[in-house]
Backbone as JSON Lines, residues from 0, in Angstrom:
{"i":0,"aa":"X","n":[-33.68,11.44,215.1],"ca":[-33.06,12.69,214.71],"c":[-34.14,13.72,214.4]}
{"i":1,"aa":"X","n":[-34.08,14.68,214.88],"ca":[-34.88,15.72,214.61],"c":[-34.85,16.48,213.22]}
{"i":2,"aa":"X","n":[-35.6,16.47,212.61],"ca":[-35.45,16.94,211.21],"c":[-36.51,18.85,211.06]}
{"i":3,"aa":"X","n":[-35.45,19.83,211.95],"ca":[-36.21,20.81,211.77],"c":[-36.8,21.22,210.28]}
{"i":4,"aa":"X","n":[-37.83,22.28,210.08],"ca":[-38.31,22.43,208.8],"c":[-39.06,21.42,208.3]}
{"i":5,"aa":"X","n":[-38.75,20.06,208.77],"ca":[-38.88,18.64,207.65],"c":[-40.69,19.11,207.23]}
{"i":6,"aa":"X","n":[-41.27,19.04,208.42],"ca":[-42.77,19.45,208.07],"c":[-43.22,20.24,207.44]}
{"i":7,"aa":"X","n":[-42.76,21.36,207.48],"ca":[-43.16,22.66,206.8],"c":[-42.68,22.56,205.4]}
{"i":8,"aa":"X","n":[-41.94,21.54,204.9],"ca":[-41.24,21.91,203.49],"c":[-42.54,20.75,203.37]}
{"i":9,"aa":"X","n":[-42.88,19.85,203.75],"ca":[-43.63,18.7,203.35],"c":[-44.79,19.02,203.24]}
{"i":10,"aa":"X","n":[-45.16,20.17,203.72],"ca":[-46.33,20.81,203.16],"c":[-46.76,21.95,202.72]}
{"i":11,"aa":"X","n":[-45.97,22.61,202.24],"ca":[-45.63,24.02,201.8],"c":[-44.38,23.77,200.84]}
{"i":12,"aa":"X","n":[-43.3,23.0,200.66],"ca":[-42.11,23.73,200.53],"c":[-42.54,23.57,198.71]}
{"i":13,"aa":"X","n":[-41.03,23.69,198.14],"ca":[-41.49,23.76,196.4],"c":[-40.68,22.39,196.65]}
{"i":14,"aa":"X","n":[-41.63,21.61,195.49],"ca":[-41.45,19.72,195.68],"c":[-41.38,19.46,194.16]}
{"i":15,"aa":"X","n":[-40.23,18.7,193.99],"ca":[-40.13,17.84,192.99],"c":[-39.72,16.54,193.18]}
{"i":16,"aa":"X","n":[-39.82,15.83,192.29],"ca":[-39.12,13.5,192.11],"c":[-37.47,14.18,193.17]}
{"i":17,"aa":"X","n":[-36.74,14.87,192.54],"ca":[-35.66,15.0,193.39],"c":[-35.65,15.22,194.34]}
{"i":18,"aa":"X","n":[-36.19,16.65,195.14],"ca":[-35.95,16.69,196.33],"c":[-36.72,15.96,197.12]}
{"i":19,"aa":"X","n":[-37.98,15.03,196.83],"ca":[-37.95,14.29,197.23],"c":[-37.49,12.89,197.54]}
{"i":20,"aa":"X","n":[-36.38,12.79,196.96],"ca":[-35.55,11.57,196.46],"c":[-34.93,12.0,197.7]}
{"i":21,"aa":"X","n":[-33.94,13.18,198.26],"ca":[-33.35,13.64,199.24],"c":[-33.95,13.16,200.41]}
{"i":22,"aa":"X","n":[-35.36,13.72,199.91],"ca":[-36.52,13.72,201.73],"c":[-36.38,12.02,202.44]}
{"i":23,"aa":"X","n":[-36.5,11.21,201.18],"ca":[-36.7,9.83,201.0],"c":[-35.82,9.2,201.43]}
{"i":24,"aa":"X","n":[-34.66,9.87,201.03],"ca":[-32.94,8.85,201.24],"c":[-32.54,9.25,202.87]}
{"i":25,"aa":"X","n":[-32.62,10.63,203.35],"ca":[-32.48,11.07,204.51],"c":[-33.43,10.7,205.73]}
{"i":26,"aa":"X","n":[-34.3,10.59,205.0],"ca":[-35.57,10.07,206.6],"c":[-35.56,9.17,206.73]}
{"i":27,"aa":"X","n":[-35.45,7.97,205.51],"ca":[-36.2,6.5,205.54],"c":[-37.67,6.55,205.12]}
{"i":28,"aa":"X","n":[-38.54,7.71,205.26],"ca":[-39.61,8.03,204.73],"c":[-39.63,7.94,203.5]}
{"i":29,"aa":"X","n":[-41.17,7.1,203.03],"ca":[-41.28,7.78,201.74],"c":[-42.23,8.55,201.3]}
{"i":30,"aa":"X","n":[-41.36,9.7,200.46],"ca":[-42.17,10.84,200.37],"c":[-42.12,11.11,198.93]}
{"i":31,"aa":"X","n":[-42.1,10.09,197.95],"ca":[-41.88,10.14,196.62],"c":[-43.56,9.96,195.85]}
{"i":32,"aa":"X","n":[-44.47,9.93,196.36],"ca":[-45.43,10.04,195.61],"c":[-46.07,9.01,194.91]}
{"i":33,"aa":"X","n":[-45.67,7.62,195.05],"ca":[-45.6,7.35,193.39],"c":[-44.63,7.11,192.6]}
{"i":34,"aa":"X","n":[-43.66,8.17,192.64],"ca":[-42.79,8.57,191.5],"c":[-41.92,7.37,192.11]}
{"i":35,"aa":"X","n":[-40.87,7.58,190.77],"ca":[-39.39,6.9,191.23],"c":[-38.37,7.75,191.71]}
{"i":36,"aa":"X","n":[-37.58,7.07,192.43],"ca":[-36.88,7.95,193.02],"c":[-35.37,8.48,192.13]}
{"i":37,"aa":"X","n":[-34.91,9.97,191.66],"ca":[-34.3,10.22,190.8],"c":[-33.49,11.51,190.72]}
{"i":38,"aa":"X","n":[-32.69,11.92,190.23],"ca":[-31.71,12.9,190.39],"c":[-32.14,14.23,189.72]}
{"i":39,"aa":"X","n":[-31.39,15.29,190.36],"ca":[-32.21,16.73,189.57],"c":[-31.73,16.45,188.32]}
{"i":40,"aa":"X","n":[-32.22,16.92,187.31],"ca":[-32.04,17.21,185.85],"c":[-31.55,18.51,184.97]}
{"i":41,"aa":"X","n":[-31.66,19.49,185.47],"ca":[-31.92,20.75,185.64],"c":[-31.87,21.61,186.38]}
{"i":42,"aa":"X","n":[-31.66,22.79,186.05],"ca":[-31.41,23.91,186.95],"c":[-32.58,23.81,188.42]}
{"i":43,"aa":"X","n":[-33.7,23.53,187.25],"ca":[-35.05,24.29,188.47],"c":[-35.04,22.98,189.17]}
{"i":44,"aa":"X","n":[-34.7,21.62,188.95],"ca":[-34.69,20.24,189.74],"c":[-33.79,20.84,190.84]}
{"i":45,"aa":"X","n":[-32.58,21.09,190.91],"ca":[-31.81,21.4,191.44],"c":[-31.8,22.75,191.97]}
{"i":46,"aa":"X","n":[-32.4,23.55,192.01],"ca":[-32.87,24.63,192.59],"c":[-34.31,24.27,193.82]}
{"i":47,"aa":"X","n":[-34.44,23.23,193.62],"ca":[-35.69,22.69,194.53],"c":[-34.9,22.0,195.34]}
{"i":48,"aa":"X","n":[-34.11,21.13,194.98],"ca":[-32.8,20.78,196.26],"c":[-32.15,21.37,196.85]}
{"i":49,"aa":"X","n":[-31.4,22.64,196.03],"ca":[-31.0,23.32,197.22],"c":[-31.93,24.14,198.24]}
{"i":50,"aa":"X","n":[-33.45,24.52,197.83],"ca":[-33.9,24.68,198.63],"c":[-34.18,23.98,199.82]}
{"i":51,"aa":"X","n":[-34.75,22.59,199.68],"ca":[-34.7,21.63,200.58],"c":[-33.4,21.92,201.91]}
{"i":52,"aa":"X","n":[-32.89,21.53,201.27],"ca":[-31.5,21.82,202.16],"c":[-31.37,22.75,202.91]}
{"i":53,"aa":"X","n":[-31.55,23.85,201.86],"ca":[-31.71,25.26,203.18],"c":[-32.77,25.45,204.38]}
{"i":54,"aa":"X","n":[-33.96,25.05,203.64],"ca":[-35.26,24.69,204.66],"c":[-34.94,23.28,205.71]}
{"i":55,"aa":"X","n":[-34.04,22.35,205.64],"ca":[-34.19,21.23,206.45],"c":[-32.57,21.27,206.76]}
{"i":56,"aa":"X","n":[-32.19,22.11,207.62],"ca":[-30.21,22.43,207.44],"c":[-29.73,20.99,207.94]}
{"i":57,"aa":"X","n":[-30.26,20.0,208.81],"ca":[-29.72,18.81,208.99],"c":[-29.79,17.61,207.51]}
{"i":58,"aa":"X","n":[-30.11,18.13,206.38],"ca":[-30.09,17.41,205.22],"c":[-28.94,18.05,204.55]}
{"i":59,"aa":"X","n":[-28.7,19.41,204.69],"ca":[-27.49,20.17,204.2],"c":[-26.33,19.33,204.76]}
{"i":60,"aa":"X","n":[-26.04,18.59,206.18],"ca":[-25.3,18.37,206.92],"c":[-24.5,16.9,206.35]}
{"i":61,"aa":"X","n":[-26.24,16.35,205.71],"ca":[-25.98,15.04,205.41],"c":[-26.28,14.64,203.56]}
{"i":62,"aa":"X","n":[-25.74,15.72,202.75],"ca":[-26.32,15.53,201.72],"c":[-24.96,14.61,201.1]}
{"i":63,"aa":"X","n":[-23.89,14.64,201.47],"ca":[-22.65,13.48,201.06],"c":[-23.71,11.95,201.51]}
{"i":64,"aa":"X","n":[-24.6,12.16,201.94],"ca":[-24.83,9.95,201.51],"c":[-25.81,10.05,200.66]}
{"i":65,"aa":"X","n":[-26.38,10.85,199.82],"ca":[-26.71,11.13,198.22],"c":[-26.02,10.36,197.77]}
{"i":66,"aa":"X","n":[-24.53,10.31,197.77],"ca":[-23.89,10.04,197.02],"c":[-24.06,8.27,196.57]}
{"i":67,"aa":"X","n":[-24.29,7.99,197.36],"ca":[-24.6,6.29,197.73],"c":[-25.48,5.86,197.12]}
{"i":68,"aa":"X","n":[-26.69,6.83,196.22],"ca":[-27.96,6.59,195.46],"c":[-27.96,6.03,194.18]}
{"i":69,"aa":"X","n":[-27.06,6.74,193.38],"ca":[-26.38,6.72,192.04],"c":[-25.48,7.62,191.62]}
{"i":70,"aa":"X","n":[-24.82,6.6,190.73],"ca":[-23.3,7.62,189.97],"c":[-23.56,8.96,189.7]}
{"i":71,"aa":"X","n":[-25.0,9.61,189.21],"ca":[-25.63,10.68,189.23],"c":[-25.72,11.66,190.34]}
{"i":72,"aa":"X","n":[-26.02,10.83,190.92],"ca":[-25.84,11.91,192.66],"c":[-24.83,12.19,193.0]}
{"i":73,"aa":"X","n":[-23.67,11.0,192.51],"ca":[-22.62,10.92,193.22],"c":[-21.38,12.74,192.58]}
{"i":74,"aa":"X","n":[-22.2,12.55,191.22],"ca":[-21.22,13.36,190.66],"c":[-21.71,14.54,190.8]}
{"i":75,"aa":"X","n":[-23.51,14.97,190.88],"ca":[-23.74,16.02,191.29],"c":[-23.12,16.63,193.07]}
{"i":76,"aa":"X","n":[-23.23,15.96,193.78],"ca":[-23.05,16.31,194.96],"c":[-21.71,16.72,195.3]}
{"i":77,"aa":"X","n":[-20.39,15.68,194.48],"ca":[-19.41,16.36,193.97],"c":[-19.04,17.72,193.62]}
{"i":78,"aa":"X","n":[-20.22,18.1,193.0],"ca":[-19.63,19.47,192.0],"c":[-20.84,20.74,192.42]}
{"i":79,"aa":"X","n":[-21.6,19.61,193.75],"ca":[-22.55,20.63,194.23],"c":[-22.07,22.75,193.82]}
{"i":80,"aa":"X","n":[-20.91,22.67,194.55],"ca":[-20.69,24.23,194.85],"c":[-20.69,24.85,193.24]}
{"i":81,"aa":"X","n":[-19.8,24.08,192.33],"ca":[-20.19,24.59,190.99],"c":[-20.85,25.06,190.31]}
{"i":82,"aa":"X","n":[-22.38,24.01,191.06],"ca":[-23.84,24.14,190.08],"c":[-24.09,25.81,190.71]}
{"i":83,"aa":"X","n":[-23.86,25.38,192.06],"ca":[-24.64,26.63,192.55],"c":[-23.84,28.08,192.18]}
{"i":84,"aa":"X","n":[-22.99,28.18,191.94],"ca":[-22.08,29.13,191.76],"c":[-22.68,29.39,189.94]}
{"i":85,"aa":"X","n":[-22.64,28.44,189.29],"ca":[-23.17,28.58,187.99],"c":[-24.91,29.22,187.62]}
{"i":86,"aa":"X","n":[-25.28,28.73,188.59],"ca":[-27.12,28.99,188.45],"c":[-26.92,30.75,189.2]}
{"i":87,"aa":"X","n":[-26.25,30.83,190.21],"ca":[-26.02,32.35,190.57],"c":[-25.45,33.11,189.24]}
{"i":88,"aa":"X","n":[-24.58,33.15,188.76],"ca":[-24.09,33.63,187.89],"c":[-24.73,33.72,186.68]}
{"i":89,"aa":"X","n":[-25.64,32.33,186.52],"ca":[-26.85,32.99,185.04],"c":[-27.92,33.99,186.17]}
{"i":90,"aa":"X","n":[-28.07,33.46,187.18],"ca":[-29.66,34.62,187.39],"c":[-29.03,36.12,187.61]}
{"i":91,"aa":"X","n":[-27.46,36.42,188.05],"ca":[-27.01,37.44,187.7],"c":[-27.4,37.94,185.96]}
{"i":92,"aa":"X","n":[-27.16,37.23,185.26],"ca":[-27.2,37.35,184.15],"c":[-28.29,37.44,183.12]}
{"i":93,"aa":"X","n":[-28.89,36.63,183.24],"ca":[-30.52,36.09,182.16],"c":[-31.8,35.87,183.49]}
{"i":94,"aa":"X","n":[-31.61,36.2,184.65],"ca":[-32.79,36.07,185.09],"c":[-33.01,34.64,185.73]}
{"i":95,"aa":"X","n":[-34.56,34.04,185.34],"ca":[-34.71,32.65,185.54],"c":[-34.27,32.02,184.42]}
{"i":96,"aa":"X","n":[-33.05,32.07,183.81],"ca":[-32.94,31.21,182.64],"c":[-31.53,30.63,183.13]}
{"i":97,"aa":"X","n":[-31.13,29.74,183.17],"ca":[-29.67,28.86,183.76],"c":[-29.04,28.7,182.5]}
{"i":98,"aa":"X","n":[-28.4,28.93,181.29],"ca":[-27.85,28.44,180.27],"c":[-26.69,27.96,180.59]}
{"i":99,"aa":"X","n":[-25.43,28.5,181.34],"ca":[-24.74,27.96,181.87],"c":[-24.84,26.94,182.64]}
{"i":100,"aa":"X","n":[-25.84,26.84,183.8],"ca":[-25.84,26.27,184.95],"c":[-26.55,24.82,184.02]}
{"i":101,"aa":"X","n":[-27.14,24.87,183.04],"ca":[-27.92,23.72,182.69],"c":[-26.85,22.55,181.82]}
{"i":102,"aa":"X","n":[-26.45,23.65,181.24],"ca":[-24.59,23.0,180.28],"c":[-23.61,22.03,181.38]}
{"i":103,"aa":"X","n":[-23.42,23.22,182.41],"ca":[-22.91,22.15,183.3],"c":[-23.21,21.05,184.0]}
{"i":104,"aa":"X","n":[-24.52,21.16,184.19],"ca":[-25.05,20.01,184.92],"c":[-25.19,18.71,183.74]}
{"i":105,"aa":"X","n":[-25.4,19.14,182.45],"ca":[-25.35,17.92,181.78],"c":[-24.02,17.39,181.4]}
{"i":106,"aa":"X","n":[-23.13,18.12,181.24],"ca":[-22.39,17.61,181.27],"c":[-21.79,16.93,182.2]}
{"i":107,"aa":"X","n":[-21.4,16.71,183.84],"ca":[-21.66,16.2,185.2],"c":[-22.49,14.94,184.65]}
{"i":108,"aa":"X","n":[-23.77,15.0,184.64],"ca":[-24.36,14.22,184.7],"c":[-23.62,12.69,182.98]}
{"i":109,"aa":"X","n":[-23.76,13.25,182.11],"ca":[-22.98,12.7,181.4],"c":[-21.91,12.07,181.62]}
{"i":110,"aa":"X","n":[-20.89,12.63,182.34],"ca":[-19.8,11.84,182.25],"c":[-20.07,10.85,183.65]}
{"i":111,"aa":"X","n":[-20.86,10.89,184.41],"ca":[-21.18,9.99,185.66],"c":[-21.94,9.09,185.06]}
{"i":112,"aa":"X","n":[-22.27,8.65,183.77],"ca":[-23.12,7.06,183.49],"c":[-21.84,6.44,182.83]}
């Protein structure tokens, strides 16, 4: 499968444990560093995933087998459109600061353990 972008985010793009958890689960590659492999936490975790996605649109296509990683993924990927609708609506608001978007995600993440 051709993974347009895949290169250019892999060496340029903005990288965190998560979106590389994505890069990792979608290629078979591992591109985790080291690290363990783990779910966004946060606005800016999750602001590095949706970048991913936008930079690699065949991971956008396939980001439902996230779900298969952990109950964590499972419930973020769920409520994907939420987060993003929420993190728009604080940077309408406060800039780079997510207060909303961070509330919701813990909570998501909370009720998925």
């Amino acid at each position: 499968m051709k993974y347009e972008g895949f290169v250019d985010w892999i060496l340029k793009g903005e990288r965190g444990v998560s979106s590389n958890t994505i890069a990792t689960v979608l290629t078979g590659s591992n591109c985790m560093s080291g690290a363990k492999m783990c779910h966004p936490y946060d606005p800016a975790d999750f602001i590095r995933c949706a970048r991913l996605l936008a930079q690699v649109p065949v991971f956008a296509v396939r980001i439902n087998e996230m779900k298969e990683v952990s109950p964590q993924w499972r419930a973020l990927v769920e409520n994907w459109d939420a987060i993003v609708a929420a993190i728009n609506s604080d940077m309408d608001t406060f800039g780079n600061r997510y207060p909303s978007a961070y509330d919701l995600m813990q909570k998501i993440l909370a009720e998925a353990k």
